[in-house]
N, C-alpha and C positions, 0 to 999 in steps of 0.2 A: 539528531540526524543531520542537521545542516551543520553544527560545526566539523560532523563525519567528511559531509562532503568538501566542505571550504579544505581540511584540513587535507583530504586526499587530493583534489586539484592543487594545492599549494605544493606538495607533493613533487604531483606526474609534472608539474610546471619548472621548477629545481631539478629535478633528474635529466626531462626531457632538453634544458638550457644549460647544464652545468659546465659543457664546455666553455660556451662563450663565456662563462662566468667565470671559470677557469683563467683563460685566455686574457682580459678584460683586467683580471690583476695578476698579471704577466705569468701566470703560472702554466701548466702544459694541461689537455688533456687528458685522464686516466681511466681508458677504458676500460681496465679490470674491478676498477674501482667502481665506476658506471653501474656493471653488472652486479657487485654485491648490493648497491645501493637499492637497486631496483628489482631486485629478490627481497629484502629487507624489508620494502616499502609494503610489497603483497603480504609477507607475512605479519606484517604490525598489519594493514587493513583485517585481515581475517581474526587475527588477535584481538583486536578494539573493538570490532562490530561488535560481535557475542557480546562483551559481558557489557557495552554500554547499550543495548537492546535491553538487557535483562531490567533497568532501573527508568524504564522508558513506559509511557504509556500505556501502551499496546503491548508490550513485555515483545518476546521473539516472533514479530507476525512475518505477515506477507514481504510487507516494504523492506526490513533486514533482511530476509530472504535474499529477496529480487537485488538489492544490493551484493551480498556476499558473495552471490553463483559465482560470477564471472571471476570474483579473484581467487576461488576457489579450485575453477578450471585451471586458471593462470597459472598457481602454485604447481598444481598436476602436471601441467604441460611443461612448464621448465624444469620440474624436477626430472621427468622424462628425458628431453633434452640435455641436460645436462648428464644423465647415466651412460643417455647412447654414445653422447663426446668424450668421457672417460672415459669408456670401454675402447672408444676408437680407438683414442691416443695411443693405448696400453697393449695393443693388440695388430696385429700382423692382417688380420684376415676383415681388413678394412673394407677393403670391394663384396665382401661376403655380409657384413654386419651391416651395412650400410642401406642399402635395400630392404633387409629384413625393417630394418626399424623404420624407414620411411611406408612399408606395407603394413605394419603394426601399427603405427599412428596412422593410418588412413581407415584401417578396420576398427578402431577403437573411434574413432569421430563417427563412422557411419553407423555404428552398433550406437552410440549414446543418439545418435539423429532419426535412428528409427524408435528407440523406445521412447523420446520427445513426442514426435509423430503418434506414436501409436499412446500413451497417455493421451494426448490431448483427443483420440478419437473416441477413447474411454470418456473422458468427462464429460465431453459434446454430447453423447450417446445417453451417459446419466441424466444430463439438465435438460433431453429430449423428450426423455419417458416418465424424470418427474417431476419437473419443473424446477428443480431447485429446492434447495431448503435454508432456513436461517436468514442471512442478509445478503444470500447469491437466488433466494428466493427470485420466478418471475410474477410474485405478486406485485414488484414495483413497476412490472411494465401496467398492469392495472390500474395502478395509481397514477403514472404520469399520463392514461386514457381519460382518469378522471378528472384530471386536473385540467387536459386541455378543453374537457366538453364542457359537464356538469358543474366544472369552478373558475371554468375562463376567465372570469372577474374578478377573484379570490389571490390572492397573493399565500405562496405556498412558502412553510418554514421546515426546512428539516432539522430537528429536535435529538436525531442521532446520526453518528455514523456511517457513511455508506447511499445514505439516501438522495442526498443532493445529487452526487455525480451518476449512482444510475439511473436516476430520474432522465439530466441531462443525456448519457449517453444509451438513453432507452432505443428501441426500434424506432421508435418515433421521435425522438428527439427534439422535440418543438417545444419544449416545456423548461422550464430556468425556476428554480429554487433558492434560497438562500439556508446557508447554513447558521445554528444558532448552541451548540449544546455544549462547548468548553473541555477542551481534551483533560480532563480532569477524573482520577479516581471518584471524588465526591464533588457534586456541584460548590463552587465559592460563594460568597457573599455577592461577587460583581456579577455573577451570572442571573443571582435573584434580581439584581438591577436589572439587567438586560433583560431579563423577561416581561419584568416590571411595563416596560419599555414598549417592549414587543406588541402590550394587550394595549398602547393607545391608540392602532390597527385595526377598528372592527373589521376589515377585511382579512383581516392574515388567517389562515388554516394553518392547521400546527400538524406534522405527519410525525409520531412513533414507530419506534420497531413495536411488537407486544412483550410483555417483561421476560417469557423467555428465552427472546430472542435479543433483545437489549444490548449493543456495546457499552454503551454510558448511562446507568440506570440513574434515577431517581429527579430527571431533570421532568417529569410530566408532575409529582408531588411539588417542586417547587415553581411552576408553571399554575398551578392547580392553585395552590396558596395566595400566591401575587393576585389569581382571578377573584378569590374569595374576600382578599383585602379591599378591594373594590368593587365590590358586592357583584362580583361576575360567577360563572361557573363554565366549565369546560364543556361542553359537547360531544358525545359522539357522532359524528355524520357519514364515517366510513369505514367498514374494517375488510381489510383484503384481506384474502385466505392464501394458505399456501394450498398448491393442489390435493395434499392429504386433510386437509380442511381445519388445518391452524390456523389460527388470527396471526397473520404475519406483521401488518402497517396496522396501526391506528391514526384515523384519521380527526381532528377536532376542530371546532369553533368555539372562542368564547362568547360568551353572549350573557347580559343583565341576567343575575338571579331575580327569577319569579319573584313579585310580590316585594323586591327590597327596595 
């Protein structure tokens, strides 16, 4: 994703300068050129996204999303643009067309602005009456209640995805996590270190999604093991629910195994 970006800034930055750059080794200029270049650029952005998401992480999530929209729009929009100026050019009844299209892209923005609008009052309205579910669950506002009261002492580890930042940007917001779980299909070998790492921490609390809510599974098995290597064992101490009464978070402490 960041080469995505460095590579689009690199980009909008040659497009947006090419005159002077032009200019600078005595050349002129080329506005027509400008415009294909930067029609070109939107359509390699929408062409690269896709299929460099697909071998990505997270495969096609949110973040490729929230990336694409707008050059998505972009393409829309100039393709628009561009039909209404050929028709002009070609046509006579330019004081006639001209209007129309400018009232048609103004009812096309407000028709896309109210169904924006009215989505977002649909899913407000859902996450009202159920709280959420999966890792938009508001079981994490739960957990960052617990964290600021019951583990005020505790240094809290998020173990997956998703949980540091709504911790952070919970209602309450007073609560700071660190993140620990390796954007990886399968945990590595460095992250058994890291965990390793992690239990010399009697304070640290370790917070889980529950498995079937899991972005990055199997990092609590190899967290589990590092404890076991050192005659520790994990703990439960906290399981928040979702409001239909799933175990959402798992919350643990390591602590000496009994008796070793």
């Amino acid at each position: 994703m960041l080469l995505l970006v460095g590579l689009a800034v690199l980009m909008a930055v040659c497009v947006r300068h090419r005159d002077r750059l032009r200019l600078a080794i005595g050349g002129s200029p080329d506005r027509d050129d400008d415009a294909i270049r930067a029609r070109l650029f939107l359509l390699l952005a929408v062409g690269l996204i896709v299929p460099a998401s697909t071998v990505s992480t997270s495969a096609i999530g949110a973040t490729y999303l929230f990336i694409l929209l707008p050059f998505a729009w972009l393409v829309i929009a100039v393709a628009l643009v561009d039909v209404a100026r050929t028709v002009a050019r070609r046509t006579a009844a330019v004081r006639v067309i001209a209007p129309a299209a400018i009232g048609a892209a103004w009812l096309a923005a407000a028709s896309v602005t109210f169904q924006h609008r009215a989505a977002k009052r649909t899913v407000h309205a859902y996450l009202d009456a159920t709280g959420g579910t999966n890792v938009w669950s508001d079981a994490v506002d739960h957990l960052a209640a617990k964290l600021e009261s019951e583990y005020r002492d505790r240094h809290a580890i998020a173990m997956d995805w998703g949980l540091e930042r709504s911790v952070t940007f919970s209602p309450r917001g007073r609560v700071r996590t660190r993140e620990s779980f390796e954007y990886r299909p399968e945990p590595s070998p460095q992250f058994a270190v890291a965990s390793a790492a992690l239990l010399d921490d009697p304070s640290n609390l370790y917070a889980f999604h529950a498995p079937p809510f899991a972005c990055f599974s199997g990092r609590d098995e190899v967290l589990a093991s590092m404890a076991r290597a050192r005659s520790m064992e994990l703990r439960l101490v906290e399981t928040l629910r979702q409001r239909d009464g799933q175990p959402n978070i798992l919350l643990y402490a390591a602590e000496p195994t009994p008796g070793a």
